[in-house]
SERO-56474 format. One record per residue: x, y, z of N, C-alpha, C in turn; residue number from 1. Coordinates in steps of 0.1 Angstrom, whole numbers, plus 2048, in hexadecimal, padded with zeros to 3 digits. Atoms other than C-alpha are relative to their C-alpha. Layout:
<<X,Y,Z>,<X,Y,Z>,<X,Y,Z>,NUM>
...
//
This chain:
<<7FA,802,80D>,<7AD,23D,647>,<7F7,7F7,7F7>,1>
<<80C,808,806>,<799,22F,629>,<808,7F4,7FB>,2>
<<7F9,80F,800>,<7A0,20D,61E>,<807,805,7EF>,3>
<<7FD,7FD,80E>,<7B9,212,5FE>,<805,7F7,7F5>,4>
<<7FF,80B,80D>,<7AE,1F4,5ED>,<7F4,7FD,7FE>,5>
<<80A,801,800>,<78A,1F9,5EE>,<7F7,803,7F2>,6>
<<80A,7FF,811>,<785,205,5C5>,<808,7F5,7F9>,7>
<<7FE,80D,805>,<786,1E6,5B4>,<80E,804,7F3>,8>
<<7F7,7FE,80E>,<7A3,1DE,597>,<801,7F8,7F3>,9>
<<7FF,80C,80A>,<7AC,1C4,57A>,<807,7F7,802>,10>
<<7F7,80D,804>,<7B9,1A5,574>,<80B,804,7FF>,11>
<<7EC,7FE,806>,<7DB,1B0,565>,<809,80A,809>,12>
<<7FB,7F5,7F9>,<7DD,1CB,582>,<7F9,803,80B>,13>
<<804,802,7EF>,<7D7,1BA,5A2>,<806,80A,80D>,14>
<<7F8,7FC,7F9>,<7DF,1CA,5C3>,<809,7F2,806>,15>
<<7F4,806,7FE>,<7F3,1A9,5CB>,<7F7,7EE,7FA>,16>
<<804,80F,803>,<7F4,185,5BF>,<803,7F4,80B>,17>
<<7FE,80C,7F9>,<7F1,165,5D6>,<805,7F4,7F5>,18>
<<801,80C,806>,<7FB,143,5C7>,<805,7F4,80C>,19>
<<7F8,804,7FA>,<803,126,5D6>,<804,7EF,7F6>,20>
<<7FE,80F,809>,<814,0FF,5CA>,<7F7,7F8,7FD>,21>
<<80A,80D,807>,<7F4,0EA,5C0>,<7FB,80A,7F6>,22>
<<808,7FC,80D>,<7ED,105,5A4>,<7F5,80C,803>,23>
<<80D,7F2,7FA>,<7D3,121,5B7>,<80C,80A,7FD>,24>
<<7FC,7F4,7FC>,<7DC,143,5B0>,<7F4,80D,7FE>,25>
<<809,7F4,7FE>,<7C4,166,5BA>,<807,809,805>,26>
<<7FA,7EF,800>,<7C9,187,5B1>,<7F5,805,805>,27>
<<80A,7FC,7FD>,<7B9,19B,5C7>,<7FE,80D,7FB>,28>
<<808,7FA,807>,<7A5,1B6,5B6>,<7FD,80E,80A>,29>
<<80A,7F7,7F2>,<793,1C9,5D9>,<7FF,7F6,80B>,30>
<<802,805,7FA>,<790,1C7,5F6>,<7F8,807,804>,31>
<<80B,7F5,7FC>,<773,1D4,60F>,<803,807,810>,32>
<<801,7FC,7F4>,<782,1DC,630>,<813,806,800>,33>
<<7F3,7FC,7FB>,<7A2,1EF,63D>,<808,7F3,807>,34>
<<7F9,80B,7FC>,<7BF,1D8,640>,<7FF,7FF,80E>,35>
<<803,805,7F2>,<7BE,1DD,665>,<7F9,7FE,802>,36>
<<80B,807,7FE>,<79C,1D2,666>,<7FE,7F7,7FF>,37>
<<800,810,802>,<7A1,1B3,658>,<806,7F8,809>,38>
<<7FD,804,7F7>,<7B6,1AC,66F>,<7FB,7F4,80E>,39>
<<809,802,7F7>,<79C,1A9,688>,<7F2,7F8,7FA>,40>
<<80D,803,801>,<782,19A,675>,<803,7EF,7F4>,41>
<<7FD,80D,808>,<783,175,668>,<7F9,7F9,7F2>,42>
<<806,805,80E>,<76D,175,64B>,<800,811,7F7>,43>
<<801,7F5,80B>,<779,193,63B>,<802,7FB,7F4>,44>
<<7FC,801,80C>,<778,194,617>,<805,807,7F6>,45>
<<7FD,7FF,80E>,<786,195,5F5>,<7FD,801,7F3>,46>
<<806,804,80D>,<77B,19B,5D6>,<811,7FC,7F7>,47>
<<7F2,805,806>,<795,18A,5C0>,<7FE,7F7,7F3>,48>
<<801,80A,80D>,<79A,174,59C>,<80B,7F4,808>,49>
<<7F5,80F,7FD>,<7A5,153,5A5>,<801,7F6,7F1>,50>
<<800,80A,80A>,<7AE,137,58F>,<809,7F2,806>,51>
<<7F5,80A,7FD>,<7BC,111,596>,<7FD,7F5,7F7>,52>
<<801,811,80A>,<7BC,0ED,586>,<7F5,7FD,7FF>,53>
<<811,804,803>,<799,0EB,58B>,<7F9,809,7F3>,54>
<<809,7F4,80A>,<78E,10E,575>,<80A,7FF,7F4>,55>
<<7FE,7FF,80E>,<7A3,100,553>,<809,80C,800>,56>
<<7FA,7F7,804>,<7BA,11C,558>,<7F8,80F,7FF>,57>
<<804,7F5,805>,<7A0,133,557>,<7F7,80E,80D>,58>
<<801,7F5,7F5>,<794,154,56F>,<7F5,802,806>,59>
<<80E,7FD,7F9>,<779,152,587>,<801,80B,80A>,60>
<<7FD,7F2,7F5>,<770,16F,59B>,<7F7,804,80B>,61>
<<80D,806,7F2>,<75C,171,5BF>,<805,808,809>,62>
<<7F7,7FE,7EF>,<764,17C,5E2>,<801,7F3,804>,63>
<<7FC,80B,7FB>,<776,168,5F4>,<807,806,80D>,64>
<<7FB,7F9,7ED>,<780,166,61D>,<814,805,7FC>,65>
<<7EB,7FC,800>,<7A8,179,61D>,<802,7F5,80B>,66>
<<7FB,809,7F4>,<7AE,15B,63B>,<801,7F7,7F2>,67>
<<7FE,80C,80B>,<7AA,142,61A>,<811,805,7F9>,68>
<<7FA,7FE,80D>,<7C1,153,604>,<80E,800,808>,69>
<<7F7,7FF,7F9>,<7D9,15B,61F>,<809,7F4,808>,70>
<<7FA,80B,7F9>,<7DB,13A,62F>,<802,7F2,7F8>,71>
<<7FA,806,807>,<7DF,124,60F>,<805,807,7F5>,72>
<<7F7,7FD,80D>,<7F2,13C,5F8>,<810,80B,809>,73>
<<7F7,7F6,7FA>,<80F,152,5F9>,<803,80D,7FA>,74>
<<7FC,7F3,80A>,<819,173,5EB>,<809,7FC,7F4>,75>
<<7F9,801,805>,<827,175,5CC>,<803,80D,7FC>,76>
<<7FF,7EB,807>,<821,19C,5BD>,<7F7,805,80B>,77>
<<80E,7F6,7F9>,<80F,1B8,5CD>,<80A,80A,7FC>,78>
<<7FE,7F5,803>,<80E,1D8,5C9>,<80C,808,811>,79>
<<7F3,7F8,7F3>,<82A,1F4,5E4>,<7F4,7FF,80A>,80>
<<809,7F9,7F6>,<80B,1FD,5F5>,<7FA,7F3,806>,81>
<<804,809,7FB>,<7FF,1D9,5F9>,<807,801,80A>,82>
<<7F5,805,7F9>,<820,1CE,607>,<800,80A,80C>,83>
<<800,7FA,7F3>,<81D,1E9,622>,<7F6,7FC,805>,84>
<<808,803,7FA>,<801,1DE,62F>,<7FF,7F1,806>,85>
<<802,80F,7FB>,<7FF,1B8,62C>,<811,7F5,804>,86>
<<7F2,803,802>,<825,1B0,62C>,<807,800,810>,87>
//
């Protein structure tokens, strides 16, 4: 099965948003591996726009480890198809 988050998207039409209470929130954008894959692999990544108290409010954008995002934020939005997978 191919991974069905692998062609990248926008800002305003993330496949799901993290935030958490000190002000971080990352939309993630792509990703590069089959959710079950990540599973197994502890520096899988994300490509994603982040923003917190530090970036002024404003959108930086990078890979970043899914163990980060996962283990200081929490779901707020995603897409049906996210939600089956990471949910």
């Amino acid at each position: 099965m191919p991974n069905p988050f692998r062609k990248g998207t926008d800002i305003d039409t993330p496949y799901a948003t993290y935030v958490n209470p000190q002000g971080w929130e990352w939309r993630i954008l792509k990703t590069y591996k089959q959710p079950s894959s990540e599973a197994k692999d502890p520096y899988a990544r994300w490509f994603v726009a982040a923003r917190s108290p530090l970036t002024d409010g404003r959108w930086e954008m990078g890979d970043t480890y899914k163990q980060e995002v996962t283990r200081y934020g929490r779901l707020l939005s995603s897409t049906t198809e996210w939600s089956t997978h990471y949910e």
